[in-house]
C-alpha positions as CSV (number, residue, x, y, z in Angstrom):
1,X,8.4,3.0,10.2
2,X,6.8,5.0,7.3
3,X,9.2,6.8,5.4
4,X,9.2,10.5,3.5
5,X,11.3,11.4,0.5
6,X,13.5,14.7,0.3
7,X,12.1,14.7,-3.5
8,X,8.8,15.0,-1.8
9,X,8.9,18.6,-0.2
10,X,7.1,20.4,-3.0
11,X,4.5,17.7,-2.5
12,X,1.6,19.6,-0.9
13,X,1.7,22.9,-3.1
14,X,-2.8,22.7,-3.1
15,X,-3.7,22.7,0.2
16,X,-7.3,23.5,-0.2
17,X,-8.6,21.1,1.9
18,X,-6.4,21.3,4.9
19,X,-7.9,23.7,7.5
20,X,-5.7,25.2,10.2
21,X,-3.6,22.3,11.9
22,X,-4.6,22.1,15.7
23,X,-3.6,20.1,18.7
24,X,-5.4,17.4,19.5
25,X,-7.6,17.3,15.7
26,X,-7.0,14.7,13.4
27,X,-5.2,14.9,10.3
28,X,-4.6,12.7,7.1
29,X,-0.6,12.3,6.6
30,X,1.4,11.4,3.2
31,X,3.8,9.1,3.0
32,X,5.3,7.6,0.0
33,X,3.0,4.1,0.3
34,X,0.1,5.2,1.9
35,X,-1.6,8.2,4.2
36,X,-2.6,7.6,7.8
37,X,-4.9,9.1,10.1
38,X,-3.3,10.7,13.1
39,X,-3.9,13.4,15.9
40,X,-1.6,15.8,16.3
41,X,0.1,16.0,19.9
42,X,2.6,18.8,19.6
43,X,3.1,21.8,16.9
44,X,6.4,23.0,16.2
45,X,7.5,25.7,13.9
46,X,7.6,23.4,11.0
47,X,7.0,19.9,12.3
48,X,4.1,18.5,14.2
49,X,3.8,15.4,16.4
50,X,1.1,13.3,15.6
51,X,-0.1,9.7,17.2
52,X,-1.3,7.8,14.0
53,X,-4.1,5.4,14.6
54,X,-3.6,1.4,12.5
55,X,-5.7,1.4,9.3
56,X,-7.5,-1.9,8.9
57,X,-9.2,-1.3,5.7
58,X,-12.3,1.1,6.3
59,X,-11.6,1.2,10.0
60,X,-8.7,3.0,12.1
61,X,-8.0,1.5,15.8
62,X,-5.3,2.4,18.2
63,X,-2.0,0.1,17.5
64,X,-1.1,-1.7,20.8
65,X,2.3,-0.3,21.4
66,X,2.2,3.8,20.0
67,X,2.9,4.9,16.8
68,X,4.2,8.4,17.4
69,X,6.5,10.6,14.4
70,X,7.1,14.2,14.2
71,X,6.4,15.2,10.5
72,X,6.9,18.0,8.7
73,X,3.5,20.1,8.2
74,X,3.6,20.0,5.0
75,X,3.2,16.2,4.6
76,X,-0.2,16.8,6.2
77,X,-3.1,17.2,3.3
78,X,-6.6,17.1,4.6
79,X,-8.3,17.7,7.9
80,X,-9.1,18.3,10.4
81,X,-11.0,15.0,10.3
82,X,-14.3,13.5,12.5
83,X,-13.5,10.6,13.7
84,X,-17.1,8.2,13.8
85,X,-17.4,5.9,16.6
86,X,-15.0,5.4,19.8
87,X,-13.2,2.5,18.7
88,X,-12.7,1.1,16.1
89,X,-13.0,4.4,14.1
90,X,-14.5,5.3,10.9
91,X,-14.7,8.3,8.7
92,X,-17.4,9.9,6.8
93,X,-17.4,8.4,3.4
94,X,-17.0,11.7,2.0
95,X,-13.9,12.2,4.0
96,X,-12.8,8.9,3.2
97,X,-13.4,9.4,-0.7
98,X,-11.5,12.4,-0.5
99,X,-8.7,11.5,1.3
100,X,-8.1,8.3,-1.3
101,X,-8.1,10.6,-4.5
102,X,-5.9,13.4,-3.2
103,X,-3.5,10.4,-2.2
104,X,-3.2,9.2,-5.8
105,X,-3.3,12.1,-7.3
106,X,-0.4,13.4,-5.2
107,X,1.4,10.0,-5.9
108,X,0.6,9.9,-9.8
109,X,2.3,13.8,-9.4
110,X,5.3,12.3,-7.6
111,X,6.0,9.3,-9.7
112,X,5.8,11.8,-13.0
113,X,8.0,14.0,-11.3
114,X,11.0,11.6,-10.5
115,X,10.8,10.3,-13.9
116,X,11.4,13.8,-15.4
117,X,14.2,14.3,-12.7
118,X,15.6,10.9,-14.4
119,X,15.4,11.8,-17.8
């Protein structure tokens, strides 16, 4: 399974592009190798459930056995998404574009962060 650092909480300080999280919407997720597209199930006070769909380069499809994690909200960065298509699923390229530079930014952020914590 994906895995979150504590180091990470501060993570998600700009959320700019994250409109109000909502069942059933879609949502782009950190974690500390990649972000996944999932739809949220359940909100909690600070933790959503969300059902992530498999990336497979440009396209997102339902895994065959669920892929279900409660995360905290602020691991969630951009959405709500549109999902294009019923199967497998695509995203605007916009969307997509998006999604891919907020990633590395918030990585590059992370990585300079723990090596000032070692120093």
């Amino acid at each position: 399974m994906r895995e979150m650092k504590a180091e990470d909480d501060d993570f998600l300080d700009d959320r700019r592009d994250l409109g109000e999280i909502e069942v059933e919407k879609y949502f782009a997720v950190y974690y500390e190798e990649q972000w996944y597209i999932g739809r949220v199930t359940n909100i909690k006070e600070s933790t959503c459930v969300i059902k992530f769909l498999k990336p497979d380069l440009e396209l997102f499809n339902w895994p065959n056995h669920d892929d279900i994690d409660e995360v905290e909200k602020s691991y969630i960065f951009y959405g709500p998404i549109s999902l294009i298509g019923n199967g497998p699923f695509t995203l605007k390229r916009s969307d997509f574009v998006k999604i891919k530079s907020l990633f590395q930014n918030k990585k590059k952020e992370m990585q300079e962060s723990l090596k000032n914590n070692q120093v």
